[in-house]
C-alpha positions as CSV (number, residue, x, y, z in Angstrom):
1,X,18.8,67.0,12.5
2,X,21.8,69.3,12.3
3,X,24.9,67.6,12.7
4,X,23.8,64.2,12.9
5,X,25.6,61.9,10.9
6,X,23.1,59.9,8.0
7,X,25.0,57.4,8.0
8,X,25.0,56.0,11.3
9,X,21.3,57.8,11.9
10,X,19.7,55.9,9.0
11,X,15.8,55.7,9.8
12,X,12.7,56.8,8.1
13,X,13.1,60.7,8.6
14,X,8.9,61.0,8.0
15,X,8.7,59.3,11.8
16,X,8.0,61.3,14.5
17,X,9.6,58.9,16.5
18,X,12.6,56.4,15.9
19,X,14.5,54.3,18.7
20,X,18.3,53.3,17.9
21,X,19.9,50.2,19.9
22,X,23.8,51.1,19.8
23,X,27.2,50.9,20.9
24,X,29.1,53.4,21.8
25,X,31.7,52.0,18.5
26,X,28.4,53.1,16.3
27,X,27.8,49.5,15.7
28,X,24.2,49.5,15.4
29,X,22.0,46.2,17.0
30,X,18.8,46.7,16.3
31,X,15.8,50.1,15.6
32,X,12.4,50.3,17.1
33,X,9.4,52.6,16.1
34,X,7.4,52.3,12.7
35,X,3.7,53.4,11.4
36,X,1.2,52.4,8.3
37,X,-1.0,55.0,6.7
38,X,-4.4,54.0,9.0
39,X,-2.2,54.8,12.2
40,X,0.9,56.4,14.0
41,X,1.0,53.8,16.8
42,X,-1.0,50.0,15.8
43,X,2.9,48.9,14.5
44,X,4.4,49.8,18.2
45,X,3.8,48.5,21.8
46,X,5.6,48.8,25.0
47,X,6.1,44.9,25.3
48,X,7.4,45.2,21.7
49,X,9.9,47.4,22.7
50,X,11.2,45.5,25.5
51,X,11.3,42.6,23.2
52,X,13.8,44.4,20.6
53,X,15.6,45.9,23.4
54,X,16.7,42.5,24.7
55,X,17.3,41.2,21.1
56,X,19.7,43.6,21.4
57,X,21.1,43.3,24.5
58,X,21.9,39.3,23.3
59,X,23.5,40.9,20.2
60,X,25.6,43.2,22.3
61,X,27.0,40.7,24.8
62,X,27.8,38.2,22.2
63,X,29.7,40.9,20.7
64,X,31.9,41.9,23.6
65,X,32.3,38.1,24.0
66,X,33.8,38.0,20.4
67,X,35.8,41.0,21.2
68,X,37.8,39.5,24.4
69,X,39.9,37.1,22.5
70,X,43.6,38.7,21.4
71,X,43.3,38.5,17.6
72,X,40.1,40.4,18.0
73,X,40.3,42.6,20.8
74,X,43.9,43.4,18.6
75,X,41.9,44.1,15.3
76,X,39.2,45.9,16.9
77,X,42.3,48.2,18.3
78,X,43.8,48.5,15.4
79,X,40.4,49.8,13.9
80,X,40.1,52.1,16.3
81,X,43.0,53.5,15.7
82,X,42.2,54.2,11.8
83,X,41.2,58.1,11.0
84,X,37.6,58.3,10.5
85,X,35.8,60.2,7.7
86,X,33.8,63.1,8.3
87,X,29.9,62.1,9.0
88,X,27.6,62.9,6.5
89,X,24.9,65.8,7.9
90,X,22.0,67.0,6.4
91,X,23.4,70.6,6.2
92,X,26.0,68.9,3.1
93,X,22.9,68.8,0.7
94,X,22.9,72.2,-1.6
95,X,19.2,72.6,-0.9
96,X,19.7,73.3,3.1
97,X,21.8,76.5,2.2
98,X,18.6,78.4,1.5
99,X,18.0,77.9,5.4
100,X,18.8,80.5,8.0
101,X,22.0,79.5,10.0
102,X,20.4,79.1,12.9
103,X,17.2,77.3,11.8
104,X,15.8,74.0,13.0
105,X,16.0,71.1,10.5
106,X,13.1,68.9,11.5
107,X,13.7,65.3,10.4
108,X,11.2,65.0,7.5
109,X,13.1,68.0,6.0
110,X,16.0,65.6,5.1
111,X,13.5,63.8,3.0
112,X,12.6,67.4,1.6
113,X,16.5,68.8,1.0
114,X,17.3,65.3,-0.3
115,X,14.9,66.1,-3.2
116,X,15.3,69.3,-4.0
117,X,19.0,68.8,-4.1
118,X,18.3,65.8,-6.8
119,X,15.8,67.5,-8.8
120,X,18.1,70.6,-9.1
121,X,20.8,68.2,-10.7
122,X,18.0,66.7,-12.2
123,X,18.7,63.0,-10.7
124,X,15.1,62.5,-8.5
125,X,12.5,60.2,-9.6
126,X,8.8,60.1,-8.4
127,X,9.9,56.3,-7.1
128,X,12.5,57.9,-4.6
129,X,8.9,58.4,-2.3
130,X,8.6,55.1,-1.6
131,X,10.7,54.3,1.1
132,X,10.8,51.9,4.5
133,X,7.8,49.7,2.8
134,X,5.7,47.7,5.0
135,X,6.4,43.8,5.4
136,X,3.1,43.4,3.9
137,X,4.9,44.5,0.7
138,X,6.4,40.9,0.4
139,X,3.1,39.2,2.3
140,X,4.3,39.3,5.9
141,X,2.1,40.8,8.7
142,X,4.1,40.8,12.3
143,X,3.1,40.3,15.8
144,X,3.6,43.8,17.5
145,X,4.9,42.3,20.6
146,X,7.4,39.9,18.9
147,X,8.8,42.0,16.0
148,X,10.2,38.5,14.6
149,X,7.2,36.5,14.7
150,X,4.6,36.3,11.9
151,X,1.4,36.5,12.7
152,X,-0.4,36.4,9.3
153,X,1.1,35.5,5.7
154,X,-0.9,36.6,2.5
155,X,-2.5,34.3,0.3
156,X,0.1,34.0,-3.0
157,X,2.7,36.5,-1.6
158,X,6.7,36.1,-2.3
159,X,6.6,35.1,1.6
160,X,3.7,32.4,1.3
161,X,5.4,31.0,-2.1
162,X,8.9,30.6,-0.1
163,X,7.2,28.8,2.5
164,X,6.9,30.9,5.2
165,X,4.1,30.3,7.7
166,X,2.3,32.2,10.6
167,X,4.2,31.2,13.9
168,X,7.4,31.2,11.9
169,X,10.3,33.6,13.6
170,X,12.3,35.7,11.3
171,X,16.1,35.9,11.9
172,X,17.3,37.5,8.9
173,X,16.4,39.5,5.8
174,X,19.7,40.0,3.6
175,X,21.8,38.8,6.7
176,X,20.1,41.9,8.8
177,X,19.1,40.3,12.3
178,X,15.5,41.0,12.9
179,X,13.7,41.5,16.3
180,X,11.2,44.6,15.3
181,X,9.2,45.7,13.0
182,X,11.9,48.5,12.2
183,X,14.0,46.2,11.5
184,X,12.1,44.7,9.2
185,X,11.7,48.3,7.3
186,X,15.1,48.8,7.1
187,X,16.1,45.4,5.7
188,X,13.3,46.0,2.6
189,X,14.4,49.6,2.4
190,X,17.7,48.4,1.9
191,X,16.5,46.0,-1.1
192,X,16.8,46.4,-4.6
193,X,13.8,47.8,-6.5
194,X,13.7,44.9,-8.8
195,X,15.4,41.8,-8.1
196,X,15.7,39.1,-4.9
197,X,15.9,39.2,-1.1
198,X,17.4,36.7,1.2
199,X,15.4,35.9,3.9
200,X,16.1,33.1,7.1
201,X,13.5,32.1,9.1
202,X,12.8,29.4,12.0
203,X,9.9,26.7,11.4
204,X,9.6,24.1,14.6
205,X,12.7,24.5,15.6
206,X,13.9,24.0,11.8
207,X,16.0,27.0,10.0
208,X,14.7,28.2,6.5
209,X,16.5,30.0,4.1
210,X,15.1,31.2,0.7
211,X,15.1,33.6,-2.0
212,X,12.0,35.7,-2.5
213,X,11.5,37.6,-5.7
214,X,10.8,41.1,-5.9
215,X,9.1,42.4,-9.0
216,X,9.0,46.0,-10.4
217,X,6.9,48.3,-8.4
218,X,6.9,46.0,-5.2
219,X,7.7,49.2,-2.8
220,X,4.6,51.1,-3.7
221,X,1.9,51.4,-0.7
222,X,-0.3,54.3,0.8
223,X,2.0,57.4,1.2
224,X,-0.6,59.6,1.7
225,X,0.4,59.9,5.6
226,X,3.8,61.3,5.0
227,X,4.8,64.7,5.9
228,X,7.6,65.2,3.1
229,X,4.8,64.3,0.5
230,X,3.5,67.8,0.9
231,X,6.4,69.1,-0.5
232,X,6.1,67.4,-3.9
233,X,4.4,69.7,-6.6
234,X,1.8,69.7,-7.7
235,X,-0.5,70.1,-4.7
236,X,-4.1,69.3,-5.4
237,X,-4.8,73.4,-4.2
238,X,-8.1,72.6,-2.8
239,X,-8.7,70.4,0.6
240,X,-11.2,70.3,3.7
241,X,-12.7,67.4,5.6
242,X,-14.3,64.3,4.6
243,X,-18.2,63.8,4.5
244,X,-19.7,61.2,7.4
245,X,-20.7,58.2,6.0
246,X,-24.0,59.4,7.1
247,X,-23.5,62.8,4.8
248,X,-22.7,60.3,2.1
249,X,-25.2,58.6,1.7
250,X,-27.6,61.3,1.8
251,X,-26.1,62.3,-1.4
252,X,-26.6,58.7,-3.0
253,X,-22.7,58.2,-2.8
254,X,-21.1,55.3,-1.6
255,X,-19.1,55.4,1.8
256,X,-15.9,54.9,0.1
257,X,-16.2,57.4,-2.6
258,X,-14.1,60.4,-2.3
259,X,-16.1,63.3,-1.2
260,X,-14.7,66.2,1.1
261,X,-15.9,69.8,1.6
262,X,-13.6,72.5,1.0
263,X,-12.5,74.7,3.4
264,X,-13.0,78.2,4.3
265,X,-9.3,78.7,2.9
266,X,-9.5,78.6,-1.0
267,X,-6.5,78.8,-2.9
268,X,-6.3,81.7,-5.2
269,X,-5.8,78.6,-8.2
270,X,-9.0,77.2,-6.7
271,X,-10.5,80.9,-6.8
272,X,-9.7,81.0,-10.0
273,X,-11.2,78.0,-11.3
274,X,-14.6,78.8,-9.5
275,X,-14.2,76.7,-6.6
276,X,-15.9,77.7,-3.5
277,X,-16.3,77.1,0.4
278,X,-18.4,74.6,1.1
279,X,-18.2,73.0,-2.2
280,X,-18.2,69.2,-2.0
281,X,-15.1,67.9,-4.1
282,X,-15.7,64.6,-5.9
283,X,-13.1,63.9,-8.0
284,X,-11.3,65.0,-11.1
285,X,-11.9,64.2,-14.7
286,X,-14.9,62.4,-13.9
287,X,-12.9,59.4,-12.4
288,X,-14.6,57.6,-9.5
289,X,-12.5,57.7,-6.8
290,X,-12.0,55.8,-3.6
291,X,-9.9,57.4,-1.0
292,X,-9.6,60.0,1.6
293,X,-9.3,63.8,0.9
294,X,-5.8,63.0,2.4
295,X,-4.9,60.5,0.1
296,X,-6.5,62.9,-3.0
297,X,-3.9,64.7,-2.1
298,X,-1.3,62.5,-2.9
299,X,-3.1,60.7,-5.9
300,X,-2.9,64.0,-7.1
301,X,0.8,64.7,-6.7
302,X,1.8,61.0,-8.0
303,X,0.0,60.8,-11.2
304,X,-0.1,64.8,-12.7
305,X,2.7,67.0,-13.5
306,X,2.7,71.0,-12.9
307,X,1.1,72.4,-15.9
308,X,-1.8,69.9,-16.2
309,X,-5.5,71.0,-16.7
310,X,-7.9,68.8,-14.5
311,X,-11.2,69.4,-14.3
312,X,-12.4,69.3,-11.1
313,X,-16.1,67.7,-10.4
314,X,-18.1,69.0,-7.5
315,X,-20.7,69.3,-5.9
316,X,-22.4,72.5,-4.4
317,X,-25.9,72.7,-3.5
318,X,-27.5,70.0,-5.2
319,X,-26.1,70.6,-8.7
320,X,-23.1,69.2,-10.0
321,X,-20.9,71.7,-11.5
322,X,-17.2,70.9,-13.7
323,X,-14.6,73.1,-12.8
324,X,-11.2,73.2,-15.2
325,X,-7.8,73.7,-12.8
326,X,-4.1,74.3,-14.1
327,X,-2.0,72.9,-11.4
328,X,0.6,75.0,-11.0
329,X,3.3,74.4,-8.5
330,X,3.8,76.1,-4.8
């Protein structure tokens, strides 16, 4: 990511794969790429591509066609013409001088120097994680070969009370022309944490336009997937693999109760607390959990603070044991 410019280059930097539909001006027509927490690739398919790479191509030529008249092939001259500002890199956030000159800045880093930066000036909140949410967020799931078409609407979502329907195409959301599921992400990233999006949409041959409400807290999903995540403090300091369903129930635990075995790496703050290989982590202060050992480990970083005492509950041969942990940070 050195050198590239943010601004132009705006995608969600936790993607290990992102495609840009541009002009050589920088005017952008349209993204493609996109993942949930249950998978890297269910959001993204080759005819989906295509799909948004036309929708793009239309935008394009109806731009140059705009462009060949005088007055606007004069004003896009005179635009041209105007002195441009620097772009703004990654390697302009205070955090990234720590880095050798010459090292790689891989893309979720920006995520990571972004943060660091803020919390050294003390501006960062735990909220700033949830970025790019999904169009479920708003009730909307979309056909992965038409990124414009719904394919199923939630029961009592801000979608299903606007009126939206499944078979409905989506043109717009804040004026943003959609084609992909990308662009869908970057229209609600681009929405207000609290407040109202404007979204147009095409019922039999009929064009809708409506304004959905968006109440506090409407961003949060399943971050759990997301690389940068790792970098928040505090880590959980123990992981492994989850149990089989099969290993569950053996135990008398339920297939969605958390329940991993710790690996042969133990943390010297797991050490400490008496935490072992092989010991089958269940949870912390006596909570009954259902999640992943992956998405512990962001439960963990979104709901305690460096400093906390936990006590961990686990299992190890048979007897269940209470283990106290201070979470300290990396």
């Amino acid at each position: 990511m050195r050198g590239v410019d943010l601004d132009l280059f705006d995608f969600d930097y936790d993607l290990t794969w992102m495609g840009f539909f541009l002009n050589a001006d920088g005017t952008v027509y349209g993204r493609y790429g996109g993942r949930d927490a249950d998978s890297a690739d269910s959001r993204v398919s080759l005819a989906g591509l295509r799909y948004a790479l036309e929708a793009a191509l239309t935008r394009h030529r109806a731009r140059s066609y705009q462009l060949a008249s005088p007055a606007r092939a004069s004003l896009a001259g005179a635009l041209g013409g105007q002195e441009s500002k620097p772009p703004r890199t990654v390697e302009q956030y205070p955090a990234a001088q720590r880095l050798p000159e010459r090292a790689c800045i891989h893309c979720h880093q920006v995520y990571d120097l972004r943060r660091q930066s803020l919390q050294a000036a003390g501006k960062w909140r735990l909220d700033e994680l949830w970025v790019y949410p999904l169009p479920e967020n708003i009730g909307l799931t979309l056909d992965v070969d038409r990124g414009d078409r719904v394919a199923r609407v939630a029961v009592d979502s801000p979608a299903a009370r606007a009126g939206i329907q499944a078979g409905d195409r989506l043109l717009t959301i804040d004026d943003r022309p959609i084609a992909s599921f990308a662009d869908v992400q970057y229209a609600l990233h681009r929405a207000p944490a609290r407040g109202k999006l404007t979204i147009t949409w095409q019922h039999d041959k009929e064009t809708h336009r409506r304004e959905l409400p968006l109440a506090e807290g409407w961003r949060r999903t399943d971050i759990s997937w997301r690389w940068s995540l790792r970098g928040v403090d505090p880590p959980p300091w123990v992981h492994g693999d989850d149990l089989s369903a099969d290993e569950k129930k053996a135990l008398g635990l339920s297939a969605r109760r958390l329940a991993f075995r710790q690996g042969p790496f133990v943390s010297e703050p797991a050490q400490r607390a008496g935490i072992r290989q092989n010991d089958i982590i269940l949870g912390v202060d006596g909570k009954l959990l259902e999640m992943s050992e992956r998405q512990f480990g962001a439960y963990i970083r979104l709901n305690y603070r460096v400093g906390d005492r936990v006590v961990y509950n686990i299992l190890r041969r048979g007897q269940r044991l209470d283990l106290p942990l201070i979470l300290a940070a990396r």
